[in-house]
C-alpha positions in Angstrom: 0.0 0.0 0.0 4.8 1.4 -5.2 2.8 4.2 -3.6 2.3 6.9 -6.2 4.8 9.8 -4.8 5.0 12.2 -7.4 2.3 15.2 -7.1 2.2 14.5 -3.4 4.5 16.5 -1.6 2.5 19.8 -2.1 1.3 22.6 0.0 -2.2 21.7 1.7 -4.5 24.9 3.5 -7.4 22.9 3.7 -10.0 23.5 6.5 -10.8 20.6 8.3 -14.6 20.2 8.0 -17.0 17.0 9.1 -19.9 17.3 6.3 -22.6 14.3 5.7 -22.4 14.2 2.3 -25.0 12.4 -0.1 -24.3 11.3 -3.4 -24.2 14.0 -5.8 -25.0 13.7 -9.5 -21.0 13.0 -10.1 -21.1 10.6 -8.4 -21.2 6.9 -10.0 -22.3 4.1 -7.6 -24.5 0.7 -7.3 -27.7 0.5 -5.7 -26.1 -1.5 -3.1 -23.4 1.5 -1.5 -24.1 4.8 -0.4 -22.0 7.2 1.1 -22.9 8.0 4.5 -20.3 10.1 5.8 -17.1 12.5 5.6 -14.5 14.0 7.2 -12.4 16.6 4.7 -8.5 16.3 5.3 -6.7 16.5 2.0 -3.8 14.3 1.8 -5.3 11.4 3.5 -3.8 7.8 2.8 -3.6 4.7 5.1 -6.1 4.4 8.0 -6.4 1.4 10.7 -8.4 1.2 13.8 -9.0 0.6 17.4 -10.8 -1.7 18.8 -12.9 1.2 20.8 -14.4 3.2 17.7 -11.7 5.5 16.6 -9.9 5.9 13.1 -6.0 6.4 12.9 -5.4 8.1 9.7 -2.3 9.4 8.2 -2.2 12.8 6.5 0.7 13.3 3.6 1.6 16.6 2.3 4.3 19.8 3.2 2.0 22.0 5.9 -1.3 21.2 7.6 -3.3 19.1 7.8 -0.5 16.6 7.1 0.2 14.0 9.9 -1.3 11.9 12.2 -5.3 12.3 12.9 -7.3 10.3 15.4 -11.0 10.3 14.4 -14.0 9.2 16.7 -16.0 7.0 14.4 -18.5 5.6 16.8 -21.3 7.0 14.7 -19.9 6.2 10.9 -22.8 8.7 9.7 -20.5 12.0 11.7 -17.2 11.0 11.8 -14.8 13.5 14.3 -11.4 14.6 14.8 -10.9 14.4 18.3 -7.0 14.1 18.1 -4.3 15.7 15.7 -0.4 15.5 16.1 0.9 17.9 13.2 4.3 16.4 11.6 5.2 17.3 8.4 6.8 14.7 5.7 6.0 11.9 3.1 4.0 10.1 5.5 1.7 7.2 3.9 1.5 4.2 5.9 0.2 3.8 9.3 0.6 0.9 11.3 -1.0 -0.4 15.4 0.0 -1.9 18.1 -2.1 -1.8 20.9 -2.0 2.6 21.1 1.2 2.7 19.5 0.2 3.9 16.0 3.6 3.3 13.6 3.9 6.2 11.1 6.2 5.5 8.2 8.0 8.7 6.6 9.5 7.9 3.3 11.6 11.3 2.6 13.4 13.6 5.4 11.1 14.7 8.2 10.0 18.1 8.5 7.8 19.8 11.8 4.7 21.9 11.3 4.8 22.8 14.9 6.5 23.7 18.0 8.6 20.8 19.9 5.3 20.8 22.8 2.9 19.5 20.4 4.2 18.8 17.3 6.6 15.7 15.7 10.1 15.3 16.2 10.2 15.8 20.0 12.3 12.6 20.5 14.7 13.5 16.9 14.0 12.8 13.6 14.1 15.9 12.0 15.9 15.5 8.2 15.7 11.7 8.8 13.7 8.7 7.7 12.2 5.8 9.1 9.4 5.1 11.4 7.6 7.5 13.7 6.2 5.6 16.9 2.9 7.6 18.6 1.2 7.0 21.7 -2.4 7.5 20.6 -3.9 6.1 24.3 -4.9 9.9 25.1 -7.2 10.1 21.9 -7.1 13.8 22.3 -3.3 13.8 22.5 -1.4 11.5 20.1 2.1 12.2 21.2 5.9 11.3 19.8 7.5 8.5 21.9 10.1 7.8 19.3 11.7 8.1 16.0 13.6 5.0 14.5 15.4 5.6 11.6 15.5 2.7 9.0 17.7 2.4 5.4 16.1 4.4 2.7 13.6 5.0 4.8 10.4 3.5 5.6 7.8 3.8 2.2 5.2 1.3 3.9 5.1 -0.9 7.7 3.6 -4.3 8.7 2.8 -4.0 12.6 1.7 -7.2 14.1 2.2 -8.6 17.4 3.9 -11.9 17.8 3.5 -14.1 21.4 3.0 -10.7 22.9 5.5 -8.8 21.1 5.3 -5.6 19.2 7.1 -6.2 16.1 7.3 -3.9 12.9 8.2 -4.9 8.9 9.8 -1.5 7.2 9.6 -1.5 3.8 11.7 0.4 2.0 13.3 1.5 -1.4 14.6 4.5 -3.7 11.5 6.2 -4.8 11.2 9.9 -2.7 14.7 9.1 -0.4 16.9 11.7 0.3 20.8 10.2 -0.2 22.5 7.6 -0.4 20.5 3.9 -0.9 21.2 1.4 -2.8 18.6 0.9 -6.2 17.8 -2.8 -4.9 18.6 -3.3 -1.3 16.9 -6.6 -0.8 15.9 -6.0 2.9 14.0 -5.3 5.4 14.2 -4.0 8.9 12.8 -5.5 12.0 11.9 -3.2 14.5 10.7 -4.2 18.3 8.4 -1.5 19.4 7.3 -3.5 22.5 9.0 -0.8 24.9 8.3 2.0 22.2 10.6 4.3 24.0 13.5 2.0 23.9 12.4 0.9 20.0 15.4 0.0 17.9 16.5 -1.8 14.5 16.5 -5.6 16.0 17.5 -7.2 12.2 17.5 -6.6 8.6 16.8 -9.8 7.1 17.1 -10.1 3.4 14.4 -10.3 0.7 16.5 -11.5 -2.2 16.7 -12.1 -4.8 13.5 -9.4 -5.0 14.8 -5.7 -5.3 12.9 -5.1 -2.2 9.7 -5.0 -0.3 6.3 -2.7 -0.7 3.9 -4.2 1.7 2.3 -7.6 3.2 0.2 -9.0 5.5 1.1 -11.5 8.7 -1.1 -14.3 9.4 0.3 -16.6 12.5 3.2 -18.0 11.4 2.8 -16.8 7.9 3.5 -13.6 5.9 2.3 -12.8 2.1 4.4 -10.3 1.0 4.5 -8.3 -2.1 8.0 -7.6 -3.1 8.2 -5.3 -6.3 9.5 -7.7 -8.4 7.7 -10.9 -7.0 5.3 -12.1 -4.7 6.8 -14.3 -1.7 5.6 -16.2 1.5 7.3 -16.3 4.6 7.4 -18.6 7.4 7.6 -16.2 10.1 7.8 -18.4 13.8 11.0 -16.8 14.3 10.0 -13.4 13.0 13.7 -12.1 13.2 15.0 -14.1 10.0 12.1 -15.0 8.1 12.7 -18.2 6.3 11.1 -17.6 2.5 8.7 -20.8 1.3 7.6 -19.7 -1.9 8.5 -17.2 -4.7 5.8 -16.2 -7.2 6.8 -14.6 -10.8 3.7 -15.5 -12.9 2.9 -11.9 -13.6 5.5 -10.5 -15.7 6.1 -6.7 -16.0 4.6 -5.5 -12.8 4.4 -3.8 -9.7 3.5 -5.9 -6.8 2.4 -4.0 -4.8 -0.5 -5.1 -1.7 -1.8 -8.7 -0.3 -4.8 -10.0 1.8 -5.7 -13.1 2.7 -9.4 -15.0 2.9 -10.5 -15.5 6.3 -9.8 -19.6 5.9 -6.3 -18.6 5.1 -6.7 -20.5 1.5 -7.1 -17.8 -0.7 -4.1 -14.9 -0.7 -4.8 -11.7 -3.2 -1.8 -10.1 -4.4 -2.9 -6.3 -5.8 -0.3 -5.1 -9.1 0.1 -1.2 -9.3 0.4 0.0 -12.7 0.3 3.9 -13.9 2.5 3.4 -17.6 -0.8 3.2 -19.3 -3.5 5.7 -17.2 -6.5 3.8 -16.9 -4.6 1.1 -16.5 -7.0 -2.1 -15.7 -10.2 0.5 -16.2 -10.9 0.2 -19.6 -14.5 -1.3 -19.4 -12.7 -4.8 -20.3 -13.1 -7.3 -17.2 -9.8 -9.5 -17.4 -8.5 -7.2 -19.5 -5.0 -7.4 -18.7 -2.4 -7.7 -16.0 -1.9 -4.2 -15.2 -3.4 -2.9 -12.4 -5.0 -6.1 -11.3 -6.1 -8.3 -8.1 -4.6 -11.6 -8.4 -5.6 -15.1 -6.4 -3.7 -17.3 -5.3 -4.3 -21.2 -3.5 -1.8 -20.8 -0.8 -3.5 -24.0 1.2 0.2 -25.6 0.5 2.3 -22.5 0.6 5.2 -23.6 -0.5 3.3 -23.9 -3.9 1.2 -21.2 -4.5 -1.1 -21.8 -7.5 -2.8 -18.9 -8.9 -6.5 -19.0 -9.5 -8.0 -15.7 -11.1 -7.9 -12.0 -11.4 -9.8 -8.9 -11.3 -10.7 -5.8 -13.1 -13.2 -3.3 -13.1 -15.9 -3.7 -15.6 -16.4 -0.1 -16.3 -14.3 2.4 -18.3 -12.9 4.8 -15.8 -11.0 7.9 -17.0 -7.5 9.1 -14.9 -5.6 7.0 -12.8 -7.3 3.5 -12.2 -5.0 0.6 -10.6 -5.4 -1.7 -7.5 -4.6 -0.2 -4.6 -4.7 -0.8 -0.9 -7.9 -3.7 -0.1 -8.8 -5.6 3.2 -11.0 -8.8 3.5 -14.1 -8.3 4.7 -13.7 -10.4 8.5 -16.3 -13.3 8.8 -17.7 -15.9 6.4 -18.1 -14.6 3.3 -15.4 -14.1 0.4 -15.8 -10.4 -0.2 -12.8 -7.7 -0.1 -12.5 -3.9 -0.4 -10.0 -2.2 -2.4 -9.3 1.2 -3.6 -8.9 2.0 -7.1 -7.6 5.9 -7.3 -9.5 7.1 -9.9 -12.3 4.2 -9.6 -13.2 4.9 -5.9 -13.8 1.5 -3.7 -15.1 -1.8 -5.6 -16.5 -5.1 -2.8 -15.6 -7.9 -4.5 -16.8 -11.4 -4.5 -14.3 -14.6 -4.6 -16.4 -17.2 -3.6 -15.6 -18.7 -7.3 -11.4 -17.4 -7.0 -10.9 -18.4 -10.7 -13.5 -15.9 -11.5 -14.4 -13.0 -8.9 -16.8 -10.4 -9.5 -17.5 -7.1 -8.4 -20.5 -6.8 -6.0 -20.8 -3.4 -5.6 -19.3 0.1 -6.0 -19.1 3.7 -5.1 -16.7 6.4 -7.6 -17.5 9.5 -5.6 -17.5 12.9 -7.0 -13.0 14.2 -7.8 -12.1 10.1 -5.8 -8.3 9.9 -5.1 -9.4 6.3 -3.1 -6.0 5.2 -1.6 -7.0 2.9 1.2 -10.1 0.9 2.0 -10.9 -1.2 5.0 -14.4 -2.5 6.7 -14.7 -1.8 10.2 -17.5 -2.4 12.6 -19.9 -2.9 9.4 -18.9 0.0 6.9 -16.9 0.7 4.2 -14.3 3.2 5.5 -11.9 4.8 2.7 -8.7 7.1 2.9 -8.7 9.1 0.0 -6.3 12.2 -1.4 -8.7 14.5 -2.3 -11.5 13.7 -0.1 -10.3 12.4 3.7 -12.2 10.0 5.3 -15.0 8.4 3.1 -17.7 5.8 5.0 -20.1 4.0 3.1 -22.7 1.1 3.8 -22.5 -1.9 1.7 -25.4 -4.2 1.4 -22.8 -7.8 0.1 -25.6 -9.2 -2.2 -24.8 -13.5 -1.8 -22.8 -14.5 -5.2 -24.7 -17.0 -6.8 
């Protein structure tokens, strides 16, 4: 959840404003979404959540309202800031531990604020890595620590493992400052189980990929999409993961995001593409590997067997390519993603050889980076918009 980075870094004076806001006649949607709810923050990206009705979202841009916003979402219809810590920087991935929200900054830190209540209190300023935030006073998010990692930190994997706080930098030259090598073929390990004594505990290598975007941990397991492949990871010792699998089957692309079905069978690996514009949007469904959701059988996954892909069965103009997308938790095979241009898409994979889309929302100038269900909404981060939430009615796939 690469990242596009270029037209990002900009200056953003954009009032912060909570609006319920109904569909208007731009926008495109089925009968089965509606959009509920909004909170404007230019710049938004990645979002995660508590488990007590509050949204962590991070902000991107060069002034405010970039960095980290906590958002009480208890009622998805008014969405509210409650919390801000302003922090300047290419910020575009959040990550959670318990109330320690991971920030990942991706080119040298700046501060929109003073030292009391702004980032960079612990150090950090001109660096890179992985800003670690205390978010247990709502109304206070504040700095415990800064961890700088090799070329940065573009995107994190938080997860907890027997108890301990663990973190997956991914990292690689695309908006670094400096020196870093063009294919690294790492990742850093980073304990944040004492987050003010946080540090770099290994940098295990990815070879022979060039490097890592993003992934998803599962118990022992970890789907990871690697740039230049998709790989699986046996992760009991997370320290030196010990790789099972390599997957190459689609040639010429970014990978670039995974999930993985709620049985653990099913792994979707999401391709990024912006060489042809509407990349997998040209009203074609399996049109073409760019841009695409992939599925994978990863019930033996040492030998990962792919099943199917997606694309949207609608022309969409502007930038249209898989993006960040989250499984729906429960029984049924239905995930999220954002599509940039495309807004959010639910889609079915009962039948993994041939998913379908089950519902849709393109709201009215979408930038849809992130997507994610929580507590029985659709809740989206997008660039121009902020916070999106939507109901979904999941029609049953026949």
């Amino acid at each position: 959840m690469m990242h596009r980075v270029t037209a990002m870094i900009c200056s953003l004076v954009v009032a912060v404003a909570v609006t319920m806001m109904p569909a208007s006649a731009a926008d495109d949607h089925s009968p089965n979404m509606r959009l509920i709810g909004n909170l404007r923050l230019a710049g938004a990206t990645d979002v995660v959540f508590t488990p007590d009705g509050y949204a962590v979202l991070a902000v991107n841009g060069s002034t405010r309202p970039a960095g980290l916003h906590i958002i009480d979402v208890r009622n998805p219809k008014s969405p509210r800031e409650v919390g801000y810590l302003p922090c300047v920087g290419s910020g575009y991935d959040v990550g959670l531990w318990h109330n320690v929200a991971v920030m990942s900054i991706d080119s040298p830190s700046g501060n929109s604020s003073t030292k009391k209540d702004g980032c960079n209190v612990h150090g950090g300023q001109g660096e890179e890595g992985i800003r670690l935030v205390d978010i247990s006073d709502r109304a206070h998010p504040r700095e415990v620590k800064f961890i700088p990692t090799e070329c940065g930190s573009h995107t994190n994997v938080t997860f907890d493992h027997n108890g301990r706080g663990l973190v997956y930098v991914q990292s690689y030259t695309v908006s670094t400052s400096g020196p870093c090598a063009s294919a690294h073929g790492k990742i850093s390990v980073v304990d944040i189980t004492n987050p003010a004594k946080a540090k770099v505990v290994a940098t295990p290598s990815v070879l022979p990929a060039i490097g890592c975007h993003d992934g998803t941990v599962v118990g022992n397991l970890a789907y990871m999409a690697c740039l230049s492949e998709g790989q699986i990871w046996d992760v009991s010792d997370p320290l030196a993961p010990k790789m099972l699998s390599e997957i190459r089957d689609v040639p010429d692309a970014i990978w670039h995001s995974t999930a993985v079905s709620n049985n653990g069978k099913i792994a979707m690996f999401g391709f990024e593409s912006f060489e042809d514009g509407n990349a997998s949007c040209n009203g074609q469904t399996k049109n073409g590997k760019t841009g695409a959701i992939y599925f994978y059988d990863v019930s033996d996954p040492k030998n990962p067997k792919q099943l199917g892909s997606f694309t949207p069965p609608r022309l969409v103009t502007g930038v249209c390519t898989a993006h960040n997308f989250t499984v729906i938790p429960g029984q049924q095979n239905v995930l999220v993603s954002a599509w940039y241009s495309a807004g959010v898409m639910a889609i079915n994979f009962d039948d993994p050889a041939n998913p379908v889309e089950v519902g849709h929302y393109i709201a009215n100038g979408a930038s849809t980076w992130d997507a994610n269900y929580y507590r029985g909404h659709v809740y989206v981060g997008d660039e121009n918009r902020g916070l999106d939430v939507f109901s979904l009615k999941v029609p049953q796939h026949q």
